[in-house]
Gaussian input, Z-matrix of N, CA and C with variables (Angstrom, degrees):
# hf/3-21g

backbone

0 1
 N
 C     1     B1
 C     2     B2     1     A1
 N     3     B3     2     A2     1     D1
 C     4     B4     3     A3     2     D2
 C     5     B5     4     A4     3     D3
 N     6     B6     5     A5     4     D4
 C     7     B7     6     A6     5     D5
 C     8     B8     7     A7     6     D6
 N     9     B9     8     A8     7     D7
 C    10    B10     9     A9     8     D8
 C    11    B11    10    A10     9     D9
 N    12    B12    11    A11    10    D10
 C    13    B13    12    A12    11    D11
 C    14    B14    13    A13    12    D12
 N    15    B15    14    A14    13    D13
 C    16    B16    15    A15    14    D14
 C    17    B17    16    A16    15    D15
 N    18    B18    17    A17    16    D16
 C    19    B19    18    A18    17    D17
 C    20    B20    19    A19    18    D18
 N    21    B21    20    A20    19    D19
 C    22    B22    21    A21    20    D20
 C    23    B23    22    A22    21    D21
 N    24    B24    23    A23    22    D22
 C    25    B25    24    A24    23    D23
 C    26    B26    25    A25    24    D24
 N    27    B27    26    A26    25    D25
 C    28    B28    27    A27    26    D26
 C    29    B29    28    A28    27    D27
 N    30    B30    29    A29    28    D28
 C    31    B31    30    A30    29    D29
 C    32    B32    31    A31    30    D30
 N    33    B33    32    A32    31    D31
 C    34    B34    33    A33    32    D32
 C    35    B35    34    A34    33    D33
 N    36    B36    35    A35    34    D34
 C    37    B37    36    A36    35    D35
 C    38    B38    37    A37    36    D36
 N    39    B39    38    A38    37    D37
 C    40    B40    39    A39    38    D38
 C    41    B41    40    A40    39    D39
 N    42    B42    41    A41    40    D40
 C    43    B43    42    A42    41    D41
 C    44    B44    43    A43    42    D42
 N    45    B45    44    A44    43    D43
 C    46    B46    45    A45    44    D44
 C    47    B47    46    A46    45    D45
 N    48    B48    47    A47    46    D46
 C    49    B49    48    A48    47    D47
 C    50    B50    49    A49    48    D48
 N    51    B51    50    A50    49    D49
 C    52    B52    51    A51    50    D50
 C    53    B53    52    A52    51    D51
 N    54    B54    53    A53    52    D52
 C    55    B55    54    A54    53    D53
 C    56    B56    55    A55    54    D54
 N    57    B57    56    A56    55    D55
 C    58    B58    57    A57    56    D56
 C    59    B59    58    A58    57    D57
 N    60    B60    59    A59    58    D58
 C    61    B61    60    A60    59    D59
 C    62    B62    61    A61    60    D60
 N    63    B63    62    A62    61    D61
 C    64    B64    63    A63    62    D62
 C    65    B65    64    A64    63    D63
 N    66    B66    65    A65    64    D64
 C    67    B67    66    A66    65    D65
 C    68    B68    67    A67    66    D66
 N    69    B69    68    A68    67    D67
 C    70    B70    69    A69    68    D68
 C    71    B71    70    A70    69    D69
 N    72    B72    71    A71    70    D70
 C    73    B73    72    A72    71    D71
 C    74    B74    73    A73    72    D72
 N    75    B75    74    A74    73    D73
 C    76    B76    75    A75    74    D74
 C    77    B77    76    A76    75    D75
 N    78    B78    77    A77    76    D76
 C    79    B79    78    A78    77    D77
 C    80    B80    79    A79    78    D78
 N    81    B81    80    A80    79    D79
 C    82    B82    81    A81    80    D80
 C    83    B83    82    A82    81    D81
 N    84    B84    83    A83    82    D82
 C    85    B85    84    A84    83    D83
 C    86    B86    85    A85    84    D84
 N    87    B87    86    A86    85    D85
 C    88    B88    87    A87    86    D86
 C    89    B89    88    A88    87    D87
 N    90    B90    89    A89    88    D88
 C    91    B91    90    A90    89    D89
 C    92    B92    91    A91    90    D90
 N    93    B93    92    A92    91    D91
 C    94    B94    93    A93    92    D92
 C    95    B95    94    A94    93    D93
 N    96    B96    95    A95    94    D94
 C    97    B97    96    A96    95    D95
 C    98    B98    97    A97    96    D96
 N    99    B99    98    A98    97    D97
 C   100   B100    99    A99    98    D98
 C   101   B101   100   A100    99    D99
 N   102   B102   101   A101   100   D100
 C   103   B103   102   A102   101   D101
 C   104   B104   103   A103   102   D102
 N   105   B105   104   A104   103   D103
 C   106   B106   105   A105   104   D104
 C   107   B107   106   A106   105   D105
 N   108   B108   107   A107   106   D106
 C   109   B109   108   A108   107   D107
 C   110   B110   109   A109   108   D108
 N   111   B111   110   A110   109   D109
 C   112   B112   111   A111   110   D110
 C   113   B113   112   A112   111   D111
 N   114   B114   113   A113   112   D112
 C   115   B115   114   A114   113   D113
 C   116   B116   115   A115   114   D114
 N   117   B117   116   A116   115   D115
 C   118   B118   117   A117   116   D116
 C   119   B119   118   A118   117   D117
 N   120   B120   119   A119   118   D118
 C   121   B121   120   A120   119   D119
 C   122   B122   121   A121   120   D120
 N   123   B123   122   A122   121   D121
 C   124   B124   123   A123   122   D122
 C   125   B125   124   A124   123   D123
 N   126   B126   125   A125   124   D124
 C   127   B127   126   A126   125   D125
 C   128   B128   127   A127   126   D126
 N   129   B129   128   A128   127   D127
 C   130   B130   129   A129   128   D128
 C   131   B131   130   A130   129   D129
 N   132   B132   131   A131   130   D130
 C   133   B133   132   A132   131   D131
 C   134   B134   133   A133   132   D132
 N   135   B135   134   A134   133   D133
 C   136   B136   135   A135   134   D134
 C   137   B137   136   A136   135   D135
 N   138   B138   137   A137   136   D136
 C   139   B139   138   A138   137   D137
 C   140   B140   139   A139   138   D138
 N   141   B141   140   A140   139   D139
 C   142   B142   141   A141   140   D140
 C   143   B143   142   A142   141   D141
 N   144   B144   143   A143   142   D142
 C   145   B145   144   A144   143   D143
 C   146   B146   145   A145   144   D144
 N   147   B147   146   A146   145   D145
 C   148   B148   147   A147   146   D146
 C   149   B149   148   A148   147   D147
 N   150   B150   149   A149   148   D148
 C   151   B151   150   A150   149   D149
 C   152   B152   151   A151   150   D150
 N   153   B153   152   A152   151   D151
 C   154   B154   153   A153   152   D152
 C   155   B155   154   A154   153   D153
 N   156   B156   155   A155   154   D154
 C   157   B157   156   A156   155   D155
 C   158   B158   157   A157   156   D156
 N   159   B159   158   A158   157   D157
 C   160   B160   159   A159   158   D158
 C   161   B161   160   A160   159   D159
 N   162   B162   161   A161   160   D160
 C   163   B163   162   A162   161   D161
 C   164   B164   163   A163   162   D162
 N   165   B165   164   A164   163   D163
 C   166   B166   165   A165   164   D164
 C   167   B167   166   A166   165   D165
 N   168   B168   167   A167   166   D166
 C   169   B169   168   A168   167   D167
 C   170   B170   169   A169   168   D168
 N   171   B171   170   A170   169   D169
 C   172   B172   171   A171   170   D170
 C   173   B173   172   A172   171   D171
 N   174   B174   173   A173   172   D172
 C   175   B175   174   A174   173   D173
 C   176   B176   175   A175   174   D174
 N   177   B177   176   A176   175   D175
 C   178   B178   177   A177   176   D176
 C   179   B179   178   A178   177   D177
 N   180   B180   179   A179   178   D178
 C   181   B181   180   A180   179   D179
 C   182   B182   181   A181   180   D180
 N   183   B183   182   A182   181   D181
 C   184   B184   183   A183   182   D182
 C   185   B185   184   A184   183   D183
 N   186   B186   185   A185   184   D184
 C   187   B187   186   A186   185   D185
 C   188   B188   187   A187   186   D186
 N   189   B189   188   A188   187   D187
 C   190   B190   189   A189   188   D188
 C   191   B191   190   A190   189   D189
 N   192   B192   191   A191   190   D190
 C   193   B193   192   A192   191   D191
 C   194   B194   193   A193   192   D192
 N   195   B195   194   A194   193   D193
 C   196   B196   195   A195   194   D194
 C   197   B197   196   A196   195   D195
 N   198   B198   197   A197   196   D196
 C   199   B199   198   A198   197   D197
 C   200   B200   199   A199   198   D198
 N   201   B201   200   A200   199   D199
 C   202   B202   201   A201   200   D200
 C   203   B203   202   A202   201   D201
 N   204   B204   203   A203   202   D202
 C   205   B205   204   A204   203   D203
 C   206   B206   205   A205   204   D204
 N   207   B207   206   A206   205   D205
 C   208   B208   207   A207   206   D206
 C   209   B209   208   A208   207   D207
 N   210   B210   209   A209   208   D208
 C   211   B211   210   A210   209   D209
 C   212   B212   211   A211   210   D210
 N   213   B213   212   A212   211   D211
 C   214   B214   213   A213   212   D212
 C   215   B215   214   A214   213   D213
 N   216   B216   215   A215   214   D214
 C   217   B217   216   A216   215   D215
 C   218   B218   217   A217   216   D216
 N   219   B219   218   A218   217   D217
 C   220   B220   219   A219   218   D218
 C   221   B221   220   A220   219   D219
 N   222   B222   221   A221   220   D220
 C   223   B223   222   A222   221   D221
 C   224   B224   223   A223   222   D222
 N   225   B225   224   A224   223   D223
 C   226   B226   225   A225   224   D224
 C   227   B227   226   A226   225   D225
 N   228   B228   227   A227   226   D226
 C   229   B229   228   A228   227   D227
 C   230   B230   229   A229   228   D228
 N   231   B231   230   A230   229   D229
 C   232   B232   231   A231   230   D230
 C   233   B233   232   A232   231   D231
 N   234   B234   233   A233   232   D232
 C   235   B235   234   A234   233   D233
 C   236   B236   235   A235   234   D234
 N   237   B237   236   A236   235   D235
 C   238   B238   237   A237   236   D236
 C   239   B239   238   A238   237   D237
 N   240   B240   239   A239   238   D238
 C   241   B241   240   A240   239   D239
 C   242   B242   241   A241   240   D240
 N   243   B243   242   A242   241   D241
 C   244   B244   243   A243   242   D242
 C   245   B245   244   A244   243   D243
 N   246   B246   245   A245   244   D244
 C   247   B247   246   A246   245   D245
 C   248   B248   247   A247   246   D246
 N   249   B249   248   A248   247   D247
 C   250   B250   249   A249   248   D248
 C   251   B251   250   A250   249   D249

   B1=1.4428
   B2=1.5228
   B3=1.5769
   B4=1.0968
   B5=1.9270
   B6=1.0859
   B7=1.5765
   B8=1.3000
   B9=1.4327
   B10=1.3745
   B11=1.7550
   B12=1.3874
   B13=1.5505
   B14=2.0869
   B15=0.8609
   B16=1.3001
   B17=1.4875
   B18=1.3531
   B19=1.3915
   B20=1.4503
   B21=1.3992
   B22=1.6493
   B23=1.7835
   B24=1.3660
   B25=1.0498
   B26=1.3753
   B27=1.5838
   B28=1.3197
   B29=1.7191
   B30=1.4517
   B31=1.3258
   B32=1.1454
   B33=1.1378
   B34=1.1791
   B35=1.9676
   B36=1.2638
   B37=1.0255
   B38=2.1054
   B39=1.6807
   B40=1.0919
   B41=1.7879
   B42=0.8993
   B43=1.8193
   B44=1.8130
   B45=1.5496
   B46=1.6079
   B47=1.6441
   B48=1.2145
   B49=1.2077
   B50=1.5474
   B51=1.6768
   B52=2.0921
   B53=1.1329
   B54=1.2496
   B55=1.7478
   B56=1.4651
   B57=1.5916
   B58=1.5307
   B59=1.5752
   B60=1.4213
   B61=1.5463
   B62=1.5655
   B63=1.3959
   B64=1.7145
   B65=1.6434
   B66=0.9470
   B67=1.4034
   B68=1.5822
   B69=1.6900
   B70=1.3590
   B71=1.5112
   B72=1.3670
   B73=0.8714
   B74=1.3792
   B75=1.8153
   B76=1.4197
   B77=1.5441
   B78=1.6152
   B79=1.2280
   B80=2.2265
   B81=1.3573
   B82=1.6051
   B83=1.4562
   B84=1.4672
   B85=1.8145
   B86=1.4619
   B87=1.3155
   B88=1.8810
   B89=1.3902
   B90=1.5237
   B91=1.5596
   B92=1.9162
   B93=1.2239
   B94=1.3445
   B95=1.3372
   B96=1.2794
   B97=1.5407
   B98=1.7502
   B99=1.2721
   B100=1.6966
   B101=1.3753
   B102=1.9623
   B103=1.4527
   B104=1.5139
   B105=1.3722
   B106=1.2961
   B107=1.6157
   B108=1.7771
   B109=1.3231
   B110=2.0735
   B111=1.0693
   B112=1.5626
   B113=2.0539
   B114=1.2248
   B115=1.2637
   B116=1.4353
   B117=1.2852
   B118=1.2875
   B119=1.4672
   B120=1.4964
   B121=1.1589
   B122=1.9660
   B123=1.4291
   B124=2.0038
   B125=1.9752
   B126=0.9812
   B127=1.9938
   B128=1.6310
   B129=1.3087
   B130=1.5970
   B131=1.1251
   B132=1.5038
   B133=1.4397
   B134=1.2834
   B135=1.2794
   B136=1.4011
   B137=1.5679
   B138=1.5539
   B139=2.3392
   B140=1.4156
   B141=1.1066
   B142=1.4808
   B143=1.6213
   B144=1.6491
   B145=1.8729
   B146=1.6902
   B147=0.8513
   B148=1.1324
   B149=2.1433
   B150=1.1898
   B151=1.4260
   B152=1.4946
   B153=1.1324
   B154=2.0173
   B155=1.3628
   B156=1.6787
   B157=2.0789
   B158=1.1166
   B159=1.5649
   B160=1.5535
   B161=1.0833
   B162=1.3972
   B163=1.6264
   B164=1.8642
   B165=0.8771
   B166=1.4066
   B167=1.3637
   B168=1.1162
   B169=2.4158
   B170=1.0202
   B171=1.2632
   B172=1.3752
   B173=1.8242
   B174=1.1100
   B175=1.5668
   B176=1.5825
   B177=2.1271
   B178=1.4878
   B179=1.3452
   B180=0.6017
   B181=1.6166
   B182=0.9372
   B183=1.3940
   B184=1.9127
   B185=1.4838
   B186=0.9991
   B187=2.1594
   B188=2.1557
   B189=1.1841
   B190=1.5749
   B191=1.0509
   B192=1.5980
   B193=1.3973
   B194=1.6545
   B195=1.6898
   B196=1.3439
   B197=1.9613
   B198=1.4010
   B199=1.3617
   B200=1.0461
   B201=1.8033
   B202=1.6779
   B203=1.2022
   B204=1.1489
   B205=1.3293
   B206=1.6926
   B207=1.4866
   B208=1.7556
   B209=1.7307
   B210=1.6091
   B211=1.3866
   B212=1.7296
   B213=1.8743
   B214=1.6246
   B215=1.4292
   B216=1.7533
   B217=1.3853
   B218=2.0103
   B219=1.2668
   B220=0.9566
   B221=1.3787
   B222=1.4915
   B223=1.7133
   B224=1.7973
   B225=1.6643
   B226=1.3041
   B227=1.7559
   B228=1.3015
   B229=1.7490
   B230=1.4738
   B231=1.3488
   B232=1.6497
   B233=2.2721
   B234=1.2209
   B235=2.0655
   B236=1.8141
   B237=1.4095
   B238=1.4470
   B239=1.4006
   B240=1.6341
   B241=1.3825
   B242=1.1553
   B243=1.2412
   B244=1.7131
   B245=1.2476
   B246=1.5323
   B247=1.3497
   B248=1.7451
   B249=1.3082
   B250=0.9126
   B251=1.0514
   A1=109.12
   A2=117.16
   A3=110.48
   A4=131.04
   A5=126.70
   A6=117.05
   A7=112.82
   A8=106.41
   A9=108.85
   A10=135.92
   A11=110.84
   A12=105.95
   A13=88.74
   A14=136.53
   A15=133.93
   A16=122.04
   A17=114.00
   A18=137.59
   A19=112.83
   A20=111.35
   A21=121.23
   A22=81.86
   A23=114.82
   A24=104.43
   A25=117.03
   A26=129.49
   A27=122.46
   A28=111.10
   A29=106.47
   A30=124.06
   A31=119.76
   A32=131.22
   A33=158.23
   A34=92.36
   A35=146.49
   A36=145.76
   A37=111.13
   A38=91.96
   A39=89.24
   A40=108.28
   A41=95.14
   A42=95.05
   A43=95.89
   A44=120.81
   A45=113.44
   A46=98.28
   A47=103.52
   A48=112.98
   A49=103.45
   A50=105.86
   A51=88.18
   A52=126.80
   A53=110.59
   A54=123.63
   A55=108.15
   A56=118.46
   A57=109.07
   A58=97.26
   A59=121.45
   A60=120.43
   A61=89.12
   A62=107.24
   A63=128.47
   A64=123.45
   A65=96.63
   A66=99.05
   A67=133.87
   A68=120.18
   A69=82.32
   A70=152.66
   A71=140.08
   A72=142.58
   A73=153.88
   A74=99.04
   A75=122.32
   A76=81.30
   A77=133.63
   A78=123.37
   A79=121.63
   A80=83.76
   A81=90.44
   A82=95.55
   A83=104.17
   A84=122.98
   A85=114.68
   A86=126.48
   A87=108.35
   A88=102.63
   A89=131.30
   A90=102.72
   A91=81.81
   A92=114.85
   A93=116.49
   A94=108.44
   A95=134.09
   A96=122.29
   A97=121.30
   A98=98.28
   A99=98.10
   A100=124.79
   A101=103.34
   A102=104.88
   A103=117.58
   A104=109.74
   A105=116.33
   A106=105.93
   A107=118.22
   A108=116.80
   A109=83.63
   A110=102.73
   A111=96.07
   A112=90.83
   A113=111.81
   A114=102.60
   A115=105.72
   A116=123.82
   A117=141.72
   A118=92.90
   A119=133.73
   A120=123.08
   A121=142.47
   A122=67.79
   A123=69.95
   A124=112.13
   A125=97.70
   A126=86.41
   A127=91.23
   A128=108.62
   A129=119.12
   A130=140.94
   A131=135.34
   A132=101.39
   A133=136.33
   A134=125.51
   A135=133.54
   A136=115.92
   A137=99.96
   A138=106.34
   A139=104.45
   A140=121.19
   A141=125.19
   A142=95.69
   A143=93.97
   A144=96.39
   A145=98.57
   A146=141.51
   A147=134.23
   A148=111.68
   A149=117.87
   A150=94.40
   A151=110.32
   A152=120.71
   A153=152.56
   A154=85.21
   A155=111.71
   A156=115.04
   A157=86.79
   A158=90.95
   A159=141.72
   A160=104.02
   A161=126.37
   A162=100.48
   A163=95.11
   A164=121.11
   A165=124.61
   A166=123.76
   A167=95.62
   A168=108.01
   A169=119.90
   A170=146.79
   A171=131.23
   A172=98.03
   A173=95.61
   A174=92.62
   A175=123.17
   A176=94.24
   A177=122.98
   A178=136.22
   A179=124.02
   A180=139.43
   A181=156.88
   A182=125.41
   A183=113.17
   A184=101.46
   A185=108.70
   A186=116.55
   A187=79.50
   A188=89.55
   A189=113.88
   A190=129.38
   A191=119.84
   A192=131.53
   A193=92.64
   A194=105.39
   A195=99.32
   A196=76.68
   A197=120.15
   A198=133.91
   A199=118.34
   A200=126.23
   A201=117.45
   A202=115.43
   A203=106.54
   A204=115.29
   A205=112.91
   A206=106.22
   A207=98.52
   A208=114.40
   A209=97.08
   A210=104.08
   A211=101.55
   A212=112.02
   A213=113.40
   A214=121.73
   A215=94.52
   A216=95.11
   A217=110.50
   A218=122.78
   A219=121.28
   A220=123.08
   A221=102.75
   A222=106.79
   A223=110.41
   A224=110.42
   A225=107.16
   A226=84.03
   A227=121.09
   A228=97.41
   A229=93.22
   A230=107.58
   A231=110.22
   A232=92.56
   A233=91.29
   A234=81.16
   A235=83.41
   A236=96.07
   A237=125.17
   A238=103.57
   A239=127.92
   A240=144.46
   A241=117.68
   A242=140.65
   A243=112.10
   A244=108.20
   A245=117.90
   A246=118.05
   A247=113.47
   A248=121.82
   A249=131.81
   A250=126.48
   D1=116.31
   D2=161.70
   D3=-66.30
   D4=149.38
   D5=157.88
   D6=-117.52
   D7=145.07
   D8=153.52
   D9=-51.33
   D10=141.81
   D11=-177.54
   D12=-72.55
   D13=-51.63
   D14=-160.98
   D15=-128.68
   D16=133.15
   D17=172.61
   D18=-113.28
   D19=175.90
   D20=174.30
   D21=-63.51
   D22=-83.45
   D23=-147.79
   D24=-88.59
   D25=3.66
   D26=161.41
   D27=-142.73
   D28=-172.67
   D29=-156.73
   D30=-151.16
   D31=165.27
   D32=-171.61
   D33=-81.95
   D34=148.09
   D35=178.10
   D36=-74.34
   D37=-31.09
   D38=-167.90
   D39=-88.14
   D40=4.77
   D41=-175.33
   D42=-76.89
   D43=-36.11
   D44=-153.76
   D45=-63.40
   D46=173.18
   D47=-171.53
   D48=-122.29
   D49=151.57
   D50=177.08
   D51=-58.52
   D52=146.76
   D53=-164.42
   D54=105.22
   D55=-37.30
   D56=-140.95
   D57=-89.78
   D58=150.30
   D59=-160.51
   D60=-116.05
   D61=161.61
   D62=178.72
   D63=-150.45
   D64=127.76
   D65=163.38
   D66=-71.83
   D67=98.19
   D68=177.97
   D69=-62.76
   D70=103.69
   D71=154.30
   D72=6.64
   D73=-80.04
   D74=-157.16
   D75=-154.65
   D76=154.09
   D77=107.25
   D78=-125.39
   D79=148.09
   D80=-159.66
   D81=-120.78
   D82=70.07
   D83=153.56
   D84=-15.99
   D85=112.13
   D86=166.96
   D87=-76.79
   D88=-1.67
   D89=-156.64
   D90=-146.59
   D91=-159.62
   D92=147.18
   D93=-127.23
   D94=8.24
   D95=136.95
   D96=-42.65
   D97=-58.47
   D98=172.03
   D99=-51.83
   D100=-50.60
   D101=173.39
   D102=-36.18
   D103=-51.30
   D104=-162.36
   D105=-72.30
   D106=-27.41
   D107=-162.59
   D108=-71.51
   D109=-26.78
   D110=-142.88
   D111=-83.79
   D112=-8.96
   D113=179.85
   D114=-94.24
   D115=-28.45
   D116=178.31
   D117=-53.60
   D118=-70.46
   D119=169.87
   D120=-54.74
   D121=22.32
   D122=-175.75
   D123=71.03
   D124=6.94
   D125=-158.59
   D126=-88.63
   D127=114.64
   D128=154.19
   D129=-129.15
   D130=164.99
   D131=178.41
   D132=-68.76
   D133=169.28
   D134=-174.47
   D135=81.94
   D136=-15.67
   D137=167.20
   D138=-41.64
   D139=150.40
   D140=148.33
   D141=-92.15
   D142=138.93
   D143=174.35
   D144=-121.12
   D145=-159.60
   D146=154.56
   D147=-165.46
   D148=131.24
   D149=-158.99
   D150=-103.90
   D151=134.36
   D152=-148.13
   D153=-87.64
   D154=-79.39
   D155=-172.62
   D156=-133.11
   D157=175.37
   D158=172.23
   D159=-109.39
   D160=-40.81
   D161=-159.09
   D162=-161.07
   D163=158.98
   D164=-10.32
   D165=-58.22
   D166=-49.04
   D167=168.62
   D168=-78.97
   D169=135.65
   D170=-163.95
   D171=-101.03
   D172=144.86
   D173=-160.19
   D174=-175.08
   D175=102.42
   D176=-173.22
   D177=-58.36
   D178=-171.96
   D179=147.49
   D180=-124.46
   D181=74.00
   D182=-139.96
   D183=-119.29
   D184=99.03
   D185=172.69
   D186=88.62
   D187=-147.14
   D188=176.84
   D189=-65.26
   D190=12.02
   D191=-137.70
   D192=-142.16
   D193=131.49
   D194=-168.80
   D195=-118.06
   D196=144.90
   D197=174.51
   D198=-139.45
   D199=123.88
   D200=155.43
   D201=-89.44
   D202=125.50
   D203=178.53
   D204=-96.88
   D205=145.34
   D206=168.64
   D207=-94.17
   D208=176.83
   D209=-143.49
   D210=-70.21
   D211=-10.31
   D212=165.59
   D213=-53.61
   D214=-49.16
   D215=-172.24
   D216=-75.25
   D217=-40.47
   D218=160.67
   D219=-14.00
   D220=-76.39
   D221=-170.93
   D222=-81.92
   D223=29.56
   D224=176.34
   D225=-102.04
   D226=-11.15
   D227=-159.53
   D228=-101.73
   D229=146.05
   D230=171.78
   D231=-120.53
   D232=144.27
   D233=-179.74
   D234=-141.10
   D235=161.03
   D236=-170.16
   D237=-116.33
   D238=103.99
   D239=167.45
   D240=-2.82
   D241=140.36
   D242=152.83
   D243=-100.67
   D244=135.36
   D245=-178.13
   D246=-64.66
   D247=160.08
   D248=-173.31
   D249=-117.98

């Protein structure tokens, strides 16, 4: 099953821009190396993450916890907007 990077109300993790906050959603592991990176990091659904940079490291915020993540684990997270 493919997904879309973007919906009205959600996204692909890597589309937000800094500042912009997400709910996680979905995550859709390509491997179970990632699975495991991505559990290793605490990231599940329903976290609020919110994203710090883009670049050079891309790099969140999830609870108290500041993380760079690489661009695998990135495009494993899909998060759902919070309306405003």
């Amino acid at each position: 099953m493919r997904y879309s990077p973007f919906t009205l109300t959600g996204s692909s993790l890597k589309l937000l821009k800094p500042g912009e906050r997400g709910i996680v959603a979905r995550l859709v592991a390509a491997n179970d190396r990632i699975a495991r990176k991505l559990k290793e990091l605490g990231i599940v659904p329903g976290m609020t993450i919110r994203v710090e940079q883009r670049s050079p490291r891309f790099i969140i915020q999830a609870g108290l916890t500041r993380l760079a993540l690489s661009d695998e684990v990135i495009q494993a997270i899909y998060v759902r907007l919070p309306s405003h």
